[in-house]
C-alpha positions in Angstrom: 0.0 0.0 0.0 2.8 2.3 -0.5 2.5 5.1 -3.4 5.2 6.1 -5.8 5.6 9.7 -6.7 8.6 10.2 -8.4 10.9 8.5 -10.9 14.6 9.1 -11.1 17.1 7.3 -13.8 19.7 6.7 -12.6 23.6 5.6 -13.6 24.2 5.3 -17.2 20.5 5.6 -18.4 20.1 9.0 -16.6 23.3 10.0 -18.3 22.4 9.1 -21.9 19.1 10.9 -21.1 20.9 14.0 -19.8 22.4 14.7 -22.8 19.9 12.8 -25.7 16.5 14.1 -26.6 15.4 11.2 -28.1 16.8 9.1 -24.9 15.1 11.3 -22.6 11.8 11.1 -24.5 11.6 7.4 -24.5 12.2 7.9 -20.9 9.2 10.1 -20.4 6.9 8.2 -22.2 7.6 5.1 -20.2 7.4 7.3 -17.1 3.8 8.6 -18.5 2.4 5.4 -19.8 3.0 4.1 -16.0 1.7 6.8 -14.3 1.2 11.3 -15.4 1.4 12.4 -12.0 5.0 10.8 -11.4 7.5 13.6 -10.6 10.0 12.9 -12.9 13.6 13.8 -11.0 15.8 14.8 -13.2 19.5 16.3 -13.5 19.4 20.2 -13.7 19.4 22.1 -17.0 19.2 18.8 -18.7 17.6 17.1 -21.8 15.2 14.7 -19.4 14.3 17.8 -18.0 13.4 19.7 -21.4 11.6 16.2 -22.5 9.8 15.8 -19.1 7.9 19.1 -19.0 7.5 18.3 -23.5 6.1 15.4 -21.8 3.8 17.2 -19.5 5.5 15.4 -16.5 6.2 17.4 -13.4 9.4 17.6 -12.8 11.5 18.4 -10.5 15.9 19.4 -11.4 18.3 17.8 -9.3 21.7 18.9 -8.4 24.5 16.9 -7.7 26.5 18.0 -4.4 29.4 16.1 -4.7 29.5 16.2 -8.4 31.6 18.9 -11.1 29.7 20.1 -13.9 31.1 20.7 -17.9 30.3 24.2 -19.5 27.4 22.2 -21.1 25.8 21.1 -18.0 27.0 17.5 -18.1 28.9 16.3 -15.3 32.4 16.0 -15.6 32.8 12.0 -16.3 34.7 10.0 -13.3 37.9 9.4 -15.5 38.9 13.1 -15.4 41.0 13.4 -11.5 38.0 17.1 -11.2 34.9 15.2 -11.3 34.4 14.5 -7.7 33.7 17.6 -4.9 34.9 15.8 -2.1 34.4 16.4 1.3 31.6 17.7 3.3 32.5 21.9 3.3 33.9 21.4 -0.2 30.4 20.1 -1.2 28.8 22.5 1.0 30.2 25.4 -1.0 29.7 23.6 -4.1 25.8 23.9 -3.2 25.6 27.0 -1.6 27.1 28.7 -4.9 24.7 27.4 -7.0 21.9 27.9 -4.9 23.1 31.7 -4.8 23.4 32.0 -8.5 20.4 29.6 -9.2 22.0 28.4 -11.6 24.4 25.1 -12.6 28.2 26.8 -11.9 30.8 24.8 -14.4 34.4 23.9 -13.7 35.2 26.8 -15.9 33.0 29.1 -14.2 30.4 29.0 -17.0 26.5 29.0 -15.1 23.2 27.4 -16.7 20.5 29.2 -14.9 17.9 26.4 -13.5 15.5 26.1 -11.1 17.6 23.5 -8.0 14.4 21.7 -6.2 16.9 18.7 -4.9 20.3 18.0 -3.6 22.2 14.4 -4.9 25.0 13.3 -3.0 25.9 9.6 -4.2 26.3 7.1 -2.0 29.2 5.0 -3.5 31.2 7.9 -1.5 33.0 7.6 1.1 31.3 9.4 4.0 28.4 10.5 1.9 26.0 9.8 5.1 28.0 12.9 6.8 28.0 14.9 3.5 24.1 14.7 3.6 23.6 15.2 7.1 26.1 18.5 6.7 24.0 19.6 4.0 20.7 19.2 5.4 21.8 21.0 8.7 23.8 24.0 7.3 20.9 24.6 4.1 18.4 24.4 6.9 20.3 26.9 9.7 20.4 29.1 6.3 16.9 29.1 6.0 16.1 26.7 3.1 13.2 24.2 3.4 14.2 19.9 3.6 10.7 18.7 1.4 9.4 15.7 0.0 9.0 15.9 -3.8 5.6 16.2 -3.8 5.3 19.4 -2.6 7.7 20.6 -4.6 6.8 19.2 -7.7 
């Protein structure tokens, strides 16, 4: 007896959807055959989030905390020694800046405005438990709101 109310892709799939339209619009029609009023969690200033709302899904852009972005909005892939933000403070700041500038901040400084409803932090990480728990305690003592998806989406 338990509802689901969001979707999220996730690994590989979610990546390929990120950065293909037609990817992220097979995705959304699975997503809307299943179910229309799934929230549909999807990486910030992406594809799956263009082909979501196309889709008429609500949808709700996810950032990563622990995660570097390109100047296209794609995260920087795990080969390259920048892709991980490691650390609680270092993923703290990592947040907080693009919170501030509402908008995805690049490892070259380039920003992709978007509108941030949730906070990733992976949990193949070592010490992402304390990364999340920082998080949640500093972005709350700052005044931002800790919500389930659906009411946010």
């Amino acid at each position: 007896n338990i509802r689901l109310t969001h979707v999220k892709p996730h690994g590989a799939l979610n990546n390929l959807a990120c950065a293909d339209r037609g990817v992220a619009d097979t995705v959304c029609r699975a997503v809307a055959a299943i179910d229309r009023t799934l929230i549909l969690l999807a990486p910030a200033a992406s594809a799956l989030v263009v082909a979501g709302r196309a889709a008429g899904l609500p949808v709700v852009e996810e950032i990563f905390a622990d995660r570097a972005y390109l100047p296209d909005g794609q995260l920087v892939p795990r080969s390259r020694p920048d892709a991980m933000i490691h650390g609680a403070e270092a993923c703290l700041a990592h947040v907080l800046a693009m919170l501030d500038a509402g908008a995805l901040i690049a490892v070259d400084g380039t920003r992709i405005a978007t509108s941030i409803g949730s906070i990733c932090v992976h949990g193949d990480n070592p010490g992402a438990v304390a990364v999340a728990h920082h998080l949640r305690e500093q972005l709350t003592a700052r005044g931002h709101q800790v919500l389930p998806l659906p009411a946010i989406g």
